[in-house]
C-alpha positions in Angstrom: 0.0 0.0 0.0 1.2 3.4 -0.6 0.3 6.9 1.4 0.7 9.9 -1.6 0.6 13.0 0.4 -0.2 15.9 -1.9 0.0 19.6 -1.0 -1.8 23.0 -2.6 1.7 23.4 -4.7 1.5 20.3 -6.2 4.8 18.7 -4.2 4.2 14.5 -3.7 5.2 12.6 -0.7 5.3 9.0 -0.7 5.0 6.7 2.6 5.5 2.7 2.1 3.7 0.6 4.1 3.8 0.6 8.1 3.8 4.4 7.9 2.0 6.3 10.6 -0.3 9.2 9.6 1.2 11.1 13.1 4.3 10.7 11.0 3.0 12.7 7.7 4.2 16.1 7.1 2.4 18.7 7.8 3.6 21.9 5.3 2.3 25.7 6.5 1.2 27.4 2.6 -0.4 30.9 2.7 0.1 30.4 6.8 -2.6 28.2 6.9 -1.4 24.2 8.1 -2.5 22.0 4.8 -2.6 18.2 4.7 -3.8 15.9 2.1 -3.7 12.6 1.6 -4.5 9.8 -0.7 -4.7 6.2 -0.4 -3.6 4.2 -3.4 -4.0 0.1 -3.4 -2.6 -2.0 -5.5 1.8 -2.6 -6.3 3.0 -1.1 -9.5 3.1 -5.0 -11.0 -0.8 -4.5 -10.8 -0.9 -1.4 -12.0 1.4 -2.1 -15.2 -0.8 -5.0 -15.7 -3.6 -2.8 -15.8 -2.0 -0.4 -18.5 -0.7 -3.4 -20.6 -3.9 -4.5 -21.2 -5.3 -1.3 -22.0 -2.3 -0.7 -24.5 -3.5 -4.2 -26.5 -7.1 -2.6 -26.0 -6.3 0.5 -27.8 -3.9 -1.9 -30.2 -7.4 -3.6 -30.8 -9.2 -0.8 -31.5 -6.9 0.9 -33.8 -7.0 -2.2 -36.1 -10.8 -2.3 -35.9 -11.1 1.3 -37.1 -8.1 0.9 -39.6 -9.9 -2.1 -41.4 -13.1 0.2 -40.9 -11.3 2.6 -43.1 -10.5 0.7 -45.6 -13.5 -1.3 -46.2 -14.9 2.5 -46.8 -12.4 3.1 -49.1 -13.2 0.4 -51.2 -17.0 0.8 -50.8 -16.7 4.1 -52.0 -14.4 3.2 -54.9 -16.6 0.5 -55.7 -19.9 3.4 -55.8 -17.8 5.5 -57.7 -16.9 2.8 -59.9 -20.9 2.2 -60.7 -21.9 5.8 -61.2 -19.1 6.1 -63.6 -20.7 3.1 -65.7 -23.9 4.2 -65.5 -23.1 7.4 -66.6 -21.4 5.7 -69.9 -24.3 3.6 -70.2 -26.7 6.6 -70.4 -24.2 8.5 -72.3 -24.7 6.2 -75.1 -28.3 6.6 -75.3 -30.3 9.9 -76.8 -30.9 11.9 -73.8 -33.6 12.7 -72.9 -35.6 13.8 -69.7 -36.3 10.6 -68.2 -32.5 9.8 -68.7 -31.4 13.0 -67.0 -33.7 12.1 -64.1 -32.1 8.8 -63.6 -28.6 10.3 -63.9 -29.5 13.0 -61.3 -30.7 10.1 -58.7 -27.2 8.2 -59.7 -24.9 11.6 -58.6 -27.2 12.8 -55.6 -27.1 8.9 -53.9 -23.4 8.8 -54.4 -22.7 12.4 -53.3 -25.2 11.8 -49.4 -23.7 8.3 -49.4 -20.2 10.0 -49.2 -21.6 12.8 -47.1 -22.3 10.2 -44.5 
């Protein structure tokens, strides 16, 4: 167990175990006695086990929203892909209004799907 004494400026004292709270300093700041302590359970080998395993969490996680990324990637080179031969499909066809309509729906699902 360890006793982390902390005062108004910040400074740290540490007491290992068997400490008496009698023994803690007391430190005088602005003329006024101040005293703080906090109790902290647990070694350090708990705590860096603690912090390993949210290191391979984060690890996890970074994968997760790296493969994320590039399924997008390809799903929007893959929409991108389909307007583009839809619009060469239509482009070989006599235009007319019912061929600009379906072109417009084409570009404005792409562009909210990217928006998204």
């Amino acid at each position: 167990m360890v006793l982390r004494i902390e005062d108004n400026m910040g400074q740290i004292d540490e007491m290992r175990n068997g400490a008496e709270l009698e023994n803690m300093p007391i430190k005088f700041v602005d003329g006024k006695k101040r005293q703080r302590f906090n109790l902290e359970v647990g070694d350090s080998n708990n705590n860096r086990g603690m912090l390993e395993d949210i290191l391979v969490k984060l690890k996890e996680l970074g994968v997760r929203l790296s493969n994320g990324e590039k399924r997008e990637k390809g799903l929007q080179e893959y929409r991108t892909t389909e307007v583009n031969s839809r619009l060469f499909e239509f482009s070989n066809e006599e235009i007319n209004d019912e061929v600009l309509v379906e072109i417009t729906k084409s570009i404005s699902k792409n562009y909210f799907r990217q928006k998204r």
